[in-house]
N, C-alpha and C positions, 0 to 999 in steps of 0.2 A: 465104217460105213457098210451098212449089209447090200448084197453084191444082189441087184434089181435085174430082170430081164430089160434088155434096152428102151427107151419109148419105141411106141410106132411112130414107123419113118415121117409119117404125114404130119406129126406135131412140129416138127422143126419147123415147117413152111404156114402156120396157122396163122389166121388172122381172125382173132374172135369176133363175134358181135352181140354183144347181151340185150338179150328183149326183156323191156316188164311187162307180160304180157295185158294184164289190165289195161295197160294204158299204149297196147304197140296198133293194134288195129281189131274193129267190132265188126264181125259178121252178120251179128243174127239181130241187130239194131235193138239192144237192150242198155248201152252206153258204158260195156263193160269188153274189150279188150278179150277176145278167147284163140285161139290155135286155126279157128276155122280163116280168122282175119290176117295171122300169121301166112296161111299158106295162099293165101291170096295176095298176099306180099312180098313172097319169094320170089318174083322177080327183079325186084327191086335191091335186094341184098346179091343178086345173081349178079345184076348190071354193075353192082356196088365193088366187087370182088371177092369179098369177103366168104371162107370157106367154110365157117366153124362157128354155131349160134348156140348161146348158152341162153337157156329159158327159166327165169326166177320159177318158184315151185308152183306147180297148177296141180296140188292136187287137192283131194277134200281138206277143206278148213272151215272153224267159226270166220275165220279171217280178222283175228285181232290184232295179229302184228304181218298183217297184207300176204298172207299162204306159208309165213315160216313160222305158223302153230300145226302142225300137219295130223289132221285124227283118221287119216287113211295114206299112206306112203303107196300102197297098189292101185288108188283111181283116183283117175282126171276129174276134180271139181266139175261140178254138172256147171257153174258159170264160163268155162271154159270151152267147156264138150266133153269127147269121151274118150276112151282108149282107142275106139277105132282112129276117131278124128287124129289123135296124137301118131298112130301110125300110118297113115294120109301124109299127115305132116312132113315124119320120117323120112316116108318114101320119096316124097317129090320134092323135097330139099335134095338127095341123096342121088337125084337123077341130074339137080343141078349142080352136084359138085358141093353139098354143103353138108355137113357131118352135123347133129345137135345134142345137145349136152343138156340135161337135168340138174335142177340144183338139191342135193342131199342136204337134206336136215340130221343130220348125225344124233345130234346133241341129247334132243327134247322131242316132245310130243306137244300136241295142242291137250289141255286139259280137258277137252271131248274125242279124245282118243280112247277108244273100247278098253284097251290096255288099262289106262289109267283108270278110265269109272271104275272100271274091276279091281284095281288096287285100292282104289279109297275102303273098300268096304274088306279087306282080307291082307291079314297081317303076314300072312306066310308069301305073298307075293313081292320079289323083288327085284322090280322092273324101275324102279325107280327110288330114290333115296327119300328114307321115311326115321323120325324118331319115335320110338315106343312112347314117348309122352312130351309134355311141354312144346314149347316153340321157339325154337334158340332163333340168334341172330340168323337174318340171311330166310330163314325158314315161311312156307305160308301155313297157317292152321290146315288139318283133314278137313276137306268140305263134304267127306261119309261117316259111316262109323267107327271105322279105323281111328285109334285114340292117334294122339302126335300129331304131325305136320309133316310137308316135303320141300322139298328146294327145287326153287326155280332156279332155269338157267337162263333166261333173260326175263320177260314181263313175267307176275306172279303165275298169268294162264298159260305158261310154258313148264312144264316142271320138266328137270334133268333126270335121262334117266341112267339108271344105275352104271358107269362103267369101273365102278369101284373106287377107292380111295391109294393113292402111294404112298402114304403114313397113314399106318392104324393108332389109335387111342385108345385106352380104356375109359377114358373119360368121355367118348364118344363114342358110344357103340354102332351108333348107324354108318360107323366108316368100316367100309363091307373091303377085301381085299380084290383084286383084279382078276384072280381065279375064281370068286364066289359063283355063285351057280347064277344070282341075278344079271352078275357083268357079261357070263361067259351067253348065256339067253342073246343079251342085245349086240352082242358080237355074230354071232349066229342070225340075227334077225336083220342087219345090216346084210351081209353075205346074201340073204334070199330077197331081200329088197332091189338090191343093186344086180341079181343074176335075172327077177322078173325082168327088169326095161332093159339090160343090156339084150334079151334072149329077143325082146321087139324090136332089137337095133337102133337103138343109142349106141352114142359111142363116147359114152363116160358123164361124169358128174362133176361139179363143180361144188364144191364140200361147203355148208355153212357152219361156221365156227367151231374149224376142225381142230383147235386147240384146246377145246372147252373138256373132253371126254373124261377124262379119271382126274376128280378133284385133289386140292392140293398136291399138285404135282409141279414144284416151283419150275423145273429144270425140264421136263413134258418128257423126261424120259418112258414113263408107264403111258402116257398119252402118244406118244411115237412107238411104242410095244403095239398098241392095238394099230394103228396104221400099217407099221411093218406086215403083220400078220394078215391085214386084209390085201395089201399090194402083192401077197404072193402068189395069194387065193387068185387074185383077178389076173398077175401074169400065167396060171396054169389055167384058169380056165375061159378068161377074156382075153387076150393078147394084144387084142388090137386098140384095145377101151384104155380110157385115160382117165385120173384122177387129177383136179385141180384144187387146189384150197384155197378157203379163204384163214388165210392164219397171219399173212403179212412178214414173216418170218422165213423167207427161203431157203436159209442156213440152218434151219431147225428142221421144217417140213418135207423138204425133198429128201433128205438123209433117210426119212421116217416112213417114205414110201410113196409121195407125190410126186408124180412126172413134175407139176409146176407149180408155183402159187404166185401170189402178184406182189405186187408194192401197194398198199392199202394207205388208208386214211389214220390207221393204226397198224401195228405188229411193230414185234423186234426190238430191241433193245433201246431205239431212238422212237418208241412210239410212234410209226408211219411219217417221219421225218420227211424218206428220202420223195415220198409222193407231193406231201403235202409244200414240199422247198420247193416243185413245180407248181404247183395249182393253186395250193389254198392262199385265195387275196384278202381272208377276213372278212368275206361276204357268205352268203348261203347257212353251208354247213358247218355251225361252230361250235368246237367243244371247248368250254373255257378254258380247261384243264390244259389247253393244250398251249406250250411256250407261243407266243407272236413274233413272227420270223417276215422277213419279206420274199414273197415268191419267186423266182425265176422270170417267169411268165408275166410280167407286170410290166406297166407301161413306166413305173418309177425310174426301171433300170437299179435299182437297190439290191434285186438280190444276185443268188451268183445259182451255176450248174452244179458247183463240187459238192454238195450235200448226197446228191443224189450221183454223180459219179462215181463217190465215194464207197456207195453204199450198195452202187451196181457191183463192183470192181471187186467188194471185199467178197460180196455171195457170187459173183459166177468162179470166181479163184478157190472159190470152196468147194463151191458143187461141179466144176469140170467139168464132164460130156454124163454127167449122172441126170442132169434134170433142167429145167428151164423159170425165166423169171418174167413175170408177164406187168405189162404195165396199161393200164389203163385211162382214159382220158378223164371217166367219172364211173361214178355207179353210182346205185339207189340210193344210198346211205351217205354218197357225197354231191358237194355241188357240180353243178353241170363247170365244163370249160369257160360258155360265155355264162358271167357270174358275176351282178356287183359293177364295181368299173369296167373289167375286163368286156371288151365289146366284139361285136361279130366279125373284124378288122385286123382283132390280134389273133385270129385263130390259127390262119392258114400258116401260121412259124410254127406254132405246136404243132400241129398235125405232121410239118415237113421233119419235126426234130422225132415224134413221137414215131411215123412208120419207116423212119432210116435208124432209128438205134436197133442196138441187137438185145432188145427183148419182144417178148412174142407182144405184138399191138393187139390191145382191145378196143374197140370203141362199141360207146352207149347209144341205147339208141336215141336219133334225133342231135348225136354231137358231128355227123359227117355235114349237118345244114344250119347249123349252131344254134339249137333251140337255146332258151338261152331257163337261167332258174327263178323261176317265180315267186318271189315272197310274198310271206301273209297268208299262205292258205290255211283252210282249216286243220285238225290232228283229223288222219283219214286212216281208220287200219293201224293205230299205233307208230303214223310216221315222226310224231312229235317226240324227241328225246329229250330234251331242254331248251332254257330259257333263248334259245339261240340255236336250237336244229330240231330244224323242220325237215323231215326228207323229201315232204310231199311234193317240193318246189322242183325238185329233179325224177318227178314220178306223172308228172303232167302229160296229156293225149298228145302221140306223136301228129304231127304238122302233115300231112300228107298234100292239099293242094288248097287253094284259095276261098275253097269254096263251103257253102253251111257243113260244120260242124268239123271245117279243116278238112273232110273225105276219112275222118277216123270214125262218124258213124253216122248211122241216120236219126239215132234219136234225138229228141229234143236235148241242148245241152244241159239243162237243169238236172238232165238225169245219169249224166255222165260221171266216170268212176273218180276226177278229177277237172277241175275244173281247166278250159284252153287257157294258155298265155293270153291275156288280153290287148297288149300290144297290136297294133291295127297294122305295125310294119315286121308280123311277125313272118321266119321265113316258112316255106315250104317246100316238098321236094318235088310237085310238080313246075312251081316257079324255078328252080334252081336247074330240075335239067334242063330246061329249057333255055339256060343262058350259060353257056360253055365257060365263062368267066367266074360263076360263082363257086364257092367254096366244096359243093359235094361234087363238083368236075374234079376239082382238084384232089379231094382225097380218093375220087376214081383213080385217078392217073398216078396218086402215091403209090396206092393199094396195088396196082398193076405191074409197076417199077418195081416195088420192093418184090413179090411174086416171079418176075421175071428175070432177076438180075440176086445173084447167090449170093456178089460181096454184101448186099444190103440184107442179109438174112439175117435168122440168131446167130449160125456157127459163123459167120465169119466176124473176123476180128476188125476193132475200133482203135483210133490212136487220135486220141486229142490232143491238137496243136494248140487251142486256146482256150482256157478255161470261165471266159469272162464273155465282156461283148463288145464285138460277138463271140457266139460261142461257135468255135470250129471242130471241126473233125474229119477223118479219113476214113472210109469203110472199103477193106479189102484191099488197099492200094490202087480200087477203081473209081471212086467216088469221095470228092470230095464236096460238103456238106456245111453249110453257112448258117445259122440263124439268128437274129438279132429281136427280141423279145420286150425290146425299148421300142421308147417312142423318139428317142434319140439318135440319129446318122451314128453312126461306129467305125471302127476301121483298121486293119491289124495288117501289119505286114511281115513278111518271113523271105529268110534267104533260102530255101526250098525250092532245088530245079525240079523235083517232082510236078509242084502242082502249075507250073509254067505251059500255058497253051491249055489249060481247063475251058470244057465245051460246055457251054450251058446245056442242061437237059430239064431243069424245071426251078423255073427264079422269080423272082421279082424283087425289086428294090436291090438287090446287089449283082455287084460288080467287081471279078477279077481281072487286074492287069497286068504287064511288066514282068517280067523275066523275073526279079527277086522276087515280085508275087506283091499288091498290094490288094486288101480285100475289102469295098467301101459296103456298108449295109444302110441302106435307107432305116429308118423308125417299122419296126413289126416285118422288116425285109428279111426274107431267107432263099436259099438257092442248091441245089442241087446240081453239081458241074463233073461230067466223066472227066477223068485224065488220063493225059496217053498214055499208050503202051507204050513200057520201057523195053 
């Protein structure tokens, strides 16, 4: 493992919160979602606790797969605002205590990327992967005069650009080596990308499909070569900046030069198993491809924790105090929490299990008030993958208060970047503070807990007494931790003087008693109980 300057301190204590901007809040009443709505909103991420906002890509795009076709990496889409606006943003998050993160498009360019026109027409350009003739498997035809074709790295208007090949061919000539002068270009252009917004004060990127870089590369050895080498760059000359991937592979990516990456809907050797054994009920976002397992998280009581215990357990035992693994409630690409059966009812156990383990919490936005995911919308921006995911349903205008157009804009909704939840009992988050009992009180009061109290941090340690339900555990030796994710009463009991005389600090539906410890959990009940000091 190559020997990384340590994270900054502040990553230990993070609590993300990702915005889609399109859809988080409209300033300028055009029904599109831009930074100016953002920072008119940062109070509310203030009030929330949350230190650390990662903002899907706002810069110039066609926008055919929603700003991750990107044909300017240096400026803020004019549907957004502008450079200055984004460092407005910077600054007054920054006053509140809240750090904001960019999301890197590594991979690809949009095919209205200056770069790319200029390649279609000029064969000595090797900014992206190009055959001198024909159009093999995988490949899109030149749409210039450049004979051959180039490969996409997601939708055909994405093309990949060049970071070389880890097995050469002679049968394939367009596999360029990792040294070639195209690769070493987009390594080099990355570097100047990532030093413009850190030099505005970001404080790091959140990488999109930071696995994708030097094709055929089974084992991502030459793919973790170019990350190594960028991670060193940014510990001599950003220090404080932080790299997060999206690669779903912890045990891969961290080693390769990421402070963290997450538990995904994909990555890894169990194809995002260990997320999907919490969340995915078979509703929203479906890849066929993907085994039918039953969730954790479900009212059935069918599934179990150990998938994902399993799979926390094997990658932080690998990656040690090198790096961190972050887990998320949803993102854009998957279903929201309330999704399908799961209802606004079963949330508040995830969230109590989600900001007491020891991975860095992310929450999406609109899941602290359990927006819930919308089926049946239209393909908007490329959110339609298959016959059965649609992203658009977890991309819909945040919920802000009751009133025309939810307070997410002034336009007419017809003109809006996505259509509202139709739902007449959908929630809000002026309804919500307003009532100390709903759901965004509560992951206030998570969020604060876990922020205030060390044992419930990442560094400190977990010890699972019960792997079922309910599902138990210990954090620090100070906290002990209940969740029942059924709809069914549960109840476990243990001869354990430890957790004898536990104070409730934040419950509902459970109940510990008796000296050998008996622990009752109501249906969707969890609890959060300090234990004495021994």
């Amino acid at each position: 493992m190559t020997a990384f300057r340590p994270a900054p301190a502040w990553l230990s204590d993070a609590v993300f919160y990702q915005i889609y901007p399109q859809s988080f809040a409209d300033s300028d009443g055009d029904g599109i979602g831009d930074l100016g709505g953002i920072v008119e909103r940062l109070d509310h991420l203030a009030w929330l606790g949350v230190n650390t906002v990662w903002i899907n890509p706002c810069f110039v795009s066609p926008f055919r797969d929603a700003g991750y076709d990107v044909a300017d990496h240096l400026t803020v889409a004019p549907r957004y605002g502008s450079g200055d606006d984004l460092a407005e943003l910077v600054d007054l998050a920054g006053r509140r205590g809240i750090r904001v993160l960019l999301d890197l498009v590594a991979g690809h360019t949009s095919d209205r990327h200056p770069w790319f026109r200029a390649a279609v027409d000029d064969t000595a350009d090797h900014r992206y992967i190009w055959t001198a003739d024909g159009v093999p498997d995988g490949f899109v035809p030149s749409p210039g005069t450049r004979a051959g074709a180039y490969l996409p790295n997601f939708f055909d208007s994405q093309p990949a650009l060049n970071f070389g090949y880890a097995r050469e061919s002679s049968q394939e000539p367009w596999r360029q080596p990792v040294d070639a002068e195209g690769p070493r270009a987009n390594r080099a252009a990355l570097r100047d990308i990532m030093d413009h917004w850190l030099r505005l004060g970001l404080s790091g990127f959140r990488v999109d499909m930071a696995a994708s870089l030097v094709k055929d590369d089974p084992d991502k050895r030459a793919t973790s070569a170019v990350w190594t080498e960028l991670r060193h760059w940014l510990d001599r000359t950003h220090p404080q900046a932080v790299l997060l991937s999206e690669w779903g592979d912890p045990q891969v990516s961290v080693p390769a030069g990421f402070h963290a990456d997450f538990f995904l809907q994909f990555g890894g050797p169990a194809d995002g198993l260990p997320m999907r054994s919490l969340w995915n009920n078979g509703a929203g976002t479906i890849n066929d491809a993907w085994d039918p397992l039953d969730c954790f998280f479900d009212a059935s009581g069918r599934g179990s924790p150990r998938p994902f215990v399993e799979a926390w357990r094997a990658a932080t035992t690998a990656l040690g105090d090198t790096g961190f693994v972050s887990l998320p409630t949803a993102n854009h690409d998957f279903s929201r929490l309330n999704c399908g059966p799961r209802t606004a009812g079963q949330l508040p156990a995830a969230f109590a299990f989600q900001l007491t383990w020891p991975t860095l919490p992310a929450i999406y936005y609109g899941d602290e008030i359990g927006m819930r995911y919308v089926p049946g919308l239209p393909d908007t921006e490329g959110s339609v993958l298959g016959p059965h995911y649609n992203r658009a349903g977890s991309r819909t205008p945040m919920q802000w208060d009751d009133g025309p157009g939810a307070g997410f804009s002034t336009a007419p909704e017809e003109r809006f970047y996505l259509p509202l939840d139709p739902d007449p009992h959908r929630p809000s988050v002026a309804a919500q503070r307003a009532d100390e009992h709903s759901l965004v009180h509560l992951v206030r009061r998570l969020v604060a807990l876990r922020r205030s109290s060390p044992a419930l941090g990442h560094d400190s340690p977990v010890e699972v007494l019960h792997d079922g339900h309910p599902f138990v555990y210990v954090r620090g030796d100070r906290f002990l931790v209940v969740v029942n994710p059924g709809a069914q009463q549960q109840s476990w009991s243990a001869d354990d003087q430890r957790l004898a005389g536990a104070r409730e600090v934040e419950a509902d539906g459970v109940r510990v008693t008796g000296d050998g410890v008996t622990v009752k959990a109501d249906g969707f009940g969890y609890g959060i109980f300090a234990l004495p000091e021994s």
